[in-house]
C-alpha positions as CSV (number, residue, x, y, z in Angstrom):
1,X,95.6,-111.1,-7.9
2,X,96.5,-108.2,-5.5
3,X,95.6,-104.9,-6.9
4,X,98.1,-102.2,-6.7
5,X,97.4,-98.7,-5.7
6,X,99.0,-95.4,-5.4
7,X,99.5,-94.9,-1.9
8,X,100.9,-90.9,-2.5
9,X,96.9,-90.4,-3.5
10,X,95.4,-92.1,-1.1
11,X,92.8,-90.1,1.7
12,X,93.7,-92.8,4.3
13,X,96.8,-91.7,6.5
14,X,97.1,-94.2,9.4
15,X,101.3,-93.0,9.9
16,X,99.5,-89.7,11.1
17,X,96.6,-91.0,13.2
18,X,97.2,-92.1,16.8
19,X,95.3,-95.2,17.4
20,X,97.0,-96.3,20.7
21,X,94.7,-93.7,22.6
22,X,91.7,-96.4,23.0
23,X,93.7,-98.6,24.5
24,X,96.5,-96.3,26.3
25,X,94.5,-93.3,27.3
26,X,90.4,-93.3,27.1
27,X,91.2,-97.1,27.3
28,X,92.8,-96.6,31.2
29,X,89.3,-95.1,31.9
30,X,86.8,-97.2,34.2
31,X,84.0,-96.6,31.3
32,X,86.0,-96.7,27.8
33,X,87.9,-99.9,29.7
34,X,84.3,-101.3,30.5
35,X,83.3,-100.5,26.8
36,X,87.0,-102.5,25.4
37,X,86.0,-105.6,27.6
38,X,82.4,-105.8,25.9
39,X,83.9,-105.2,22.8
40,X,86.3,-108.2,22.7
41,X,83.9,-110.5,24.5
42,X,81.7,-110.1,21.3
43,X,85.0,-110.6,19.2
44,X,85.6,-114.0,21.7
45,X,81.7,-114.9,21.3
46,X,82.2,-114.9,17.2
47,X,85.2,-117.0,17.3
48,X,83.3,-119.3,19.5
49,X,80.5,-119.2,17.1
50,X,82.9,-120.9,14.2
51,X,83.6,-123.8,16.5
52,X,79.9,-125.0,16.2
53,X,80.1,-124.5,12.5
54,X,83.1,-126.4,12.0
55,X,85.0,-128.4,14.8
56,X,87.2,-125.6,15.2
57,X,88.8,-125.1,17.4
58,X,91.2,-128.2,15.1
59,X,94.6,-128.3,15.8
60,X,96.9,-125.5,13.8
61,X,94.1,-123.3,13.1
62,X,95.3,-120.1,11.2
63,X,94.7,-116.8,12.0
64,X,95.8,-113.4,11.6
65,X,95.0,-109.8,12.3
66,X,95.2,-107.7,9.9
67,X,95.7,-104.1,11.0
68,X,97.2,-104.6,14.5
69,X,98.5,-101.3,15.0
70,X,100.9,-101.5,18.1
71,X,99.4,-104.7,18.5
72,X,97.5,-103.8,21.7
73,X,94.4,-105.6,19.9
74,X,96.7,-108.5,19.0
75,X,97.1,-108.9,23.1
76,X,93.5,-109.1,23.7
77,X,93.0,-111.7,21.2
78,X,95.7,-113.8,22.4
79,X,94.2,-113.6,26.0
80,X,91.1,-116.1,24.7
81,X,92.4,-117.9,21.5
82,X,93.5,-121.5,22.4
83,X,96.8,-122.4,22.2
84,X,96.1,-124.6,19.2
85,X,95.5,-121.8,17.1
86,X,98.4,-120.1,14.7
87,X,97.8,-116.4,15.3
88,X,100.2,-114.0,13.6
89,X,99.7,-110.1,12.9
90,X,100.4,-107.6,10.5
91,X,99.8,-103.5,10.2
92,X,101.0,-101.1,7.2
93,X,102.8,-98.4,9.1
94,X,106.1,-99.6,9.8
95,X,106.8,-97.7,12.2
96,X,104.4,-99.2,14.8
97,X,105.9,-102.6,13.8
98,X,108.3,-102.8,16.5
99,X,106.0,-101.5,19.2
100,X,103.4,-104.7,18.2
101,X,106.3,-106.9,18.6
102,X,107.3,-105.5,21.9
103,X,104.0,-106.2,23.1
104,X,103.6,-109.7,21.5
105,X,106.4,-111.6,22.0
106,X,107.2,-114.7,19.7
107,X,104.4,-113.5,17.1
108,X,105.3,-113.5,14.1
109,X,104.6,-110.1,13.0
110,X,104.6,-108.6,8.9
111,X,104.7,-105.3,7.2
112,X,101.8,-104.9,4.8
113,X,98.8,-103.3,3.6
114,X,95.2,-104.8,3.4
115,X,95.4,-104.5,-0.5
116,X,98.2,-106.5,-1.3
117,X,98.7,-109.2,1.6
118,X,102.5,-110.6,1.5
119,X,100.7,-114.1,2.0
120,X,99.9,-116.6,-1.0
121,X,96.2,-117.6,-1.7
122,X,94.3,-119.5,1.1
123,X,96.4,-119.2,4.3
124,X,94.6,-118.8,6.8
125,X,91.0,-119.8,8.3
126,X,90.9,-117.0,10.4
127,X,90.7,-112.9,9.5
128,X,90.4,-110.4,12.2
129,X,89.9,-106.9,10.9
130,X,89.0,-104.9,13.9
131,X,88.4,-101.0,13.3
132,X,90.0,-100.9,10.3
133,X,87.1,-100.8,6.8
134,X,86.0,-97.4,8.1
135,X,89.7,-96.0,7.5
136,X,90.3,-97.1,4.2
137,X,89.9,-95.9,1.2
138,X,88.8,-99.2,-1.3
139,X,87.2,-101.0,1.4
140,X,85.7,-103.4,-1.2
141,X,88.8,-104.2,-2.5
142,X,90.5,-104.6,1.1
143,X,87.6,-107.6,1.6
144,X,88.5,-109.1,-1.7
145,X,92.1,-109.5,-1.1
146,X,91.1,-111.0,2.6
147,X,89.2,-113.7,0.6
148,X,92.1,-114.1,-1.5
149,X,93.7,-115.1,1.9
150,X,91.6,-117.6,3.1
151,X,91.1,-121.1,2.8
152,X,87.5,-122.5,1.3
153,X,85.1,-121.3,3.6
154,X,87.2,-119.3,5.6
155,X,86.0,-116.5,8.1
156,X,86.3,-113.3,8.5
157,X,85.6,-111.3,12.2
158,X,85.1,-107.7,11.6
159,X,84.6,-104.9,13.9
160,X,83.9,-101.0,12.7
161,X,81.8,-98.4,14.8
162,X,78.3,-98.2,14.8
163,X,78.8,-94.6,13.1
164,X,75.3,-93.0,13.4
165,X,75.3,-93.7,17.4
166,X,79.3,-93.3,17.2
167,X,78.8,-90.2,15.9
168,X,76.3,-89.1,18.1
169,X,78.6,-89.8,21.5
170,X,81.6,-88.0,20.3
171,X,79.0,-85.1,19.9
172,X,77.4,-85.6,23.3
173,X,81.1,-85.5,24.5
174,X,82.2,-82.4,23.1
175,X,84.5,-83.9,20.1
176,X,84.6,-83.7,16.4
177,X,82.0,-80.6,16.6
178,X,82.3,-79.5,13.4
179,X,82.5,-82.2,11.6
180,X,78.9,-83.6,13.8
181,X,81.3,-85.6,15.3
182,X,82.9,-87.9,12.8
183,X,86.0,-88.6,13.9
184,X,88.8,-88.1,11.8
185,X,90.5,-90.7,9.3
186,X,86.7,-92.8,9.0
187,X,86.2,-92.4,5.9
188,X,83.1,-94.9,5.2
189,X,80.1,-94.9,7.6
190,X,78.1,-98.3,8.2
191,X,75.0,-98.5,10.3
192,X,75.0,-102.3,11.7
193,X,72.4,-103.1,8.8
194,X,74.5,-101.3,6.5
195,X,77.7,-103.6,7.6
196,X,75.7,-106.4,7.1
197,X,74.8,-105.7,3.4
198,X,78.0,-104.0,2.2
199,X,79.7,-107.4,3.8
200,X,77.6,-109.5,1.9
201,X,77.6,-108.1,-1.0
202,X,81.6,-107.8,-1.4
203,X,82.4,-110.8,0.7
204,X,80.4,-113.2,2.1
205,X,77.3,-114.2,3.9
206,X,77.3,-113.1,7.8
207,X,76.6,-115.6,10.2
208,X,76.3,-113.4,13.1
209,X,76.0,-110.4,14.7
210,X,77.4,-108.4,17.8
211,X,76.7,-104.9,18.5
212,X,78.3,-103.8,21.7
213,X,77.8,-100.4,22.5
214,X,79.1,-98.3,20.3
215,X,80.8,-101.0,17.5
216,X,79.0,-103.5,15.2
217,X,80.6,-106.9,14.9
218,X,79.9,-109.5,12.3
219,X,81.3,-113.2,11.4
220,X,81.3,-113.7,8.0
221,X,82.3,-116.7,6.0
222,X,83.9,-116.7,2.8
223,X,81.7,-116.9,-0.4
């Protein structure tokens, strides 16, 4: 059962945060652009990874990102998926909605938040959840109601920053000073080992690992 929370007392506040930046500003950049491109290759390279694990990619394969913000991620992952695979997209502040359906035409696109998906039990085969657990608040229970979504043995393709070395680069480049560069609105902080256990432990095992520079990446299959 989805658990209900009281957003009005929540510390997450994604309708203040701009996360278009990465992918509209620094993400125009030669480097941060070189950094993106590694960055979904690993994501590409983890999908792949569940076709030798299960004859995937099958015919109407499931998938959904959850999180898409104004879908700019949506449009990378459309770029490799094959065509055989149902991908849809959802994101919790509305008003970035239409902006993800302007840049994803045809996809089917829903208003929700990671703690109480608008989906019934076991829709999907495939979750992406890219650079969102380090925003949220109840990340543990965010994982459980992703689980809730998939099928038997479903998977899960996660992507949060590497936070020490994260961190460290945003001090190297003059931001987040005071705060020793944590940047604002990541709220949990996961080394890649740390990913790995706190994934396990509420979700599922991992069956692999990607850590372009400065993310780590993990498949994960359902418990």
């Amino acid at each position: 059962m989805s658990m209900k929370f009281d957003n009005t007392k929540l510390r997450a506040t994604p309708e203040r945060e701009d996360f278009r930046h990465k992918y509209t500003q620094e993400g125009s950049g030669r480097v941060y652009r070189k950094l993106l491109d590694n960055y979904f290759r690993s994501v590409k390279h983890l999908f792949g990874q569940i076709g030798q694990n299960r004859l995937a990619v099958e015919k109407n394969l499931r998938a959904i990102e959850i999180g898409c913000g104004e879908g700019y991620s949506t449009q990378r992952l459309r770029e490799f998926l094959p065509k055989t695979v149902k991908l849809e997209a959802s994101e919790y502040v509305g008003q970035q909605i239409p902006f993800a359906k302007a840049n994803n035409p045809g996809l089917k696109m829903t208003q929700e938040s990671v703690y109480d998906l608008q989906h019934k039990s076991a829709s999907f085969d495939v979750v992406f959840l890219l650079e969102v657990l380090e925003h949220l608040d109840y990340p543990d229970q965010a994982l459980h109601e992703i689980a809730r979504s998939l099928t038997k043995q479903g998977y899960l393709i996660m992507g949060v920053p590497r936070e020490p070395l994260w961190c460290a680069l945003n001090m190297l480049r003059g931001k987040y000073l005071k705060n020793f560069g944590n940047t604002p609105g990541h709220l949990n902080h996961w080394s890649s080992r740390g990913l790995v256990n706190y994934i396990e432990k509420h979700f599922g095992p991992v069956v692999k690992i990607e850590t372009p520079l400065p993310w780590t990446l993990v498949l994960a299959q359902k418990a």
